[in-house]
N, C-alpha and C positions, 0 to 999 in steps of 0.2 A: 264355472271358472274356479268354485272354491275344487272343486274335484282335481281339474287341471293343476292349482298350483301346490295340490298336496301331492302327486307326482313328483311335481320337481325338487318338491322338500326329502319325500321320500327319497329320492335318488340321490339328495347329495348327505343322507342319512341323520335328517331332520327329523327323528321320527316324532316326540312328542308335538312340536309345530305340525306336520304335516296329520295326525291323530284331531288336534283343535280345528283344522282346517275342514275336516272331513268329518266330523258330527257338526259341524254349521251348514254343511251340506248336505247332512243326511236331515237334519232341523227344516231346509225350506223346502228339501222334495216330499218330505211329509211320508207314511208308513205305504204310500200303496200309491205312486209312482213308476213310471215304468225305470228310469234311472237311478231309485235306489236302490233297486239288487246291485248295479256295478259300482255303487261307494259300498256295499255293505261288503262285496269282494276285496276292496281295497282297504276295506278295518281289518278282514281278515288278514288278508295279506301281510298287514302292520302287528297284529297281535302274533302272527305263525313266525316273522323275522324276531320276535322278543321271547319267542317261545312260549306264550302263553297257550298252550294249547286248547283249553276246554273254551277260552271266549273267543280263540279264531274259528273253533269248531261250530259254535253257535253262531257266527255271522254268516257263515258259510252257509249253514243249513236257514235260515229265516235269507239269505237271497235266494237260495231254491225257491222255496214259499213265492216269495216274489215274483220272481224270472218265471216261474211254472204257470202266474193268474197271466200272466202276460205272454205267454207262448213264445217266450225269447230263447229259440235253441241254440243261436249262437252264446245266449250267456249263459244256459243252462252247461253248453261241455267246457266254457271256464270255468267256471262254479263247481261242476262235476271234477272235472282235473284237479282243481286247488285243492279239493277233500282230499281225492286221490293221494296228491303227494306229500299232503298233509298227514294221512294216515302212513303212508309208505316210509317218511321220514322216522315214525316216530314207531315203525315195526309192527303196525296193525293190518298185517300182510291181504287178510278177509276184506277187510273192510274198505282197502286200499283198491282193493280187485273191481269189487261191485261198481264203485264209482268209476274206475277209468273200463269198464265193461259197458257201464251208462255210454261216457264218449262218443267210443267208440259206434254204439248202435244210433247214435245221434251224429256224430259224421258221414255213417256208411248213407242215412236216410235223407240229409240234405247236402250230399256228397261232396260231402271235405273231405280228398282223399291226403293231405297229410294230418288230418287229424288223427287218420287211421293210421299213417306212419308213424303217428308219435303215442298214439296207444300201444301197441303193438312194443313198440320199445319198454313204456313204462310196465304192461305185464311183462315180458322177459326180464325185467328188473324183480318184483315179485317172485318169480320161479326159481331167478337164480338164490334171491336169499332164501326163500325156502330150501336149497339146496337139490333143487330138480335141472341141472346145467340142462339137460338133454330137453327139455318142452322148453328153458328158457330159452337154446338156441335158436330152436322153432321158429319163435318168436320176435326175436332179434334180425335173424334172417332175411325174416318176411321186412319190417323194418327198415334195415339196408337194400335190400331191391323195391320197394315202394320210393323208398328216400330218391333213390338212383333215377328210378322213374320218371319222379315230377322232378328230379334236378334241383334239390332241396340239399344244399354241401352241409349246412351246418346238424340238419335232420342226421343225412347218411353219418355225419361225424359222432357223433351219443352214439349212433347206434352199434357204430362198429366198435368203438370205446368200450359199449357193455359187452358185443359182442367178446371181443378181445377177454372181457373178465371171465366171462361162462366158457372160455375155451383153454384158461389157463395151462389146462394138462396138455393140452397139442400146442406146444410152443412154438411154433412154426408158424400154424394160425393166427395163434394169440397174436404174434408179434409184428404179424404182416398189418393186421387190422387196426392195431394200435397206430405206427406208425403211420398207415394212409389219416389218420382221426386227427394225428396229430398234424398231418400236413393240413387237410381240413380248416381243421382252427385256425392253423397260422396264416394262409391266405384269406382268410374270412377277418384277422385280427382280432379273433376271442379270443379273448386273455382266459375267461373264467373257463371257457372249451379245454385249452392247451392246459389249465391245469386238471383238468378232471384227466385227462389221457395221460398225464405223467404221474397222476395218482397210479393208474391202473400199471404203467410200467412199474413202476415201487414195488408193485404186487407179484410182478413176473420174475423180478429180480428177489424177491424174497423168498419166492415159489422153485425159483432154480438157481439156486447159489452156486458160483463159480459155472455159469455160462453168463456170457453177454448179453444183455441187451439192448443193442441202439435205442434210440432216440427217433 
């Protein structure tokens, strides 16, 4: 319960309450529980939102420890993602890689096939900022027809979103992809979606000055 209602505090961006909430709950599940790898994901989570990097990074890796004695692979490819984007965020592109490479071999093996969708996107995210558009596309691709698949709007939407960024040079593409992402969002009512896609349009408009681009 104390986990639960640090959720809610987190969310309405309580963070030192919902931080008190959640070491009271790491206190009764005690070091070697099967439930406190997913409060120690949830410190991280609180530490990665304040930016503190190195002690989200440390919650993250001691709930591996955890989640690994307990053969919990659905929390091991949380765990494994939060590094991921924990590293991806902060440009540790290697490091970023391996973890959502984990994921992925952890969804294909107890077959989450959108987790494989949503791997799949976070490497094309990696490639592209390395500046490999052409393997990010790849990647993105595959993403978007995975997403399409299982009929996952908000999946196919990021991915066509990044898609749209690694294609900037073919504006044609870029702009089709965008705007499907951004219809996406809008019928789904992500807010936080519709702005990542109009980030990426900023991008195509700065990228091609004095052509259009819708909306």
């Amino acid at each position: 319960m104390r986990h639960a209602r640090r959720v809610i505090r987190l969310q309405r961006g309580q963070v030192p309450s919902a931080l008190r909430e959640l070491y009271e709950a790491l206190e009764r599940f005690g070091p070697d529980h099967f439930g406190t790898g997913r409060v120690l994901d949830t410190l991280g989570a609180c530490c990665a939102m304040r930016q503190w990097f190195t002690t989200a990074e440390g919650f993250y890796l001691e709930a591996l420890r955890v989640k690994r004695r307990f053969h919990d692979d659905a929390g091991l490819m949380i765990t494994h993602g939060q590094l991921g984007r924990l590293y991806l965020d902060w440009n540790e592109w290697d490091r970023a890689e391996r973890h959502f490479v984990e994921v992925r071999k952890i969804s294909e093996r107890i077959g989450h096939a959108m987790g494989v969708a949503q791997m799949c996107n976070h490497l094309g995210q990696i490639w592209l900022a390395r500046g490999r558009p052409k393997k990010a596309l790849e990647l993105l691709t595959e993403s978007v027809t995975r997403s399409q698949t299982g009929g996952w709007a908000i999946r196919e939407a990021f991915a066509l979103k990044d898609r749209a960024d690694a294609s900037i040079r073919r504006l044609d593409d870029a702009r089709a992809d965008v705007e499907r992402a951004s219809m996406l969002f809008d019928r789904q009512h992500f807010a936080e979606g519709t702005a990542h896609a109009a980030r990426v349009h900023g991008r195509l408009r700065r990228g091609r000055r004095g052509v259009r681009v819708g909306r």
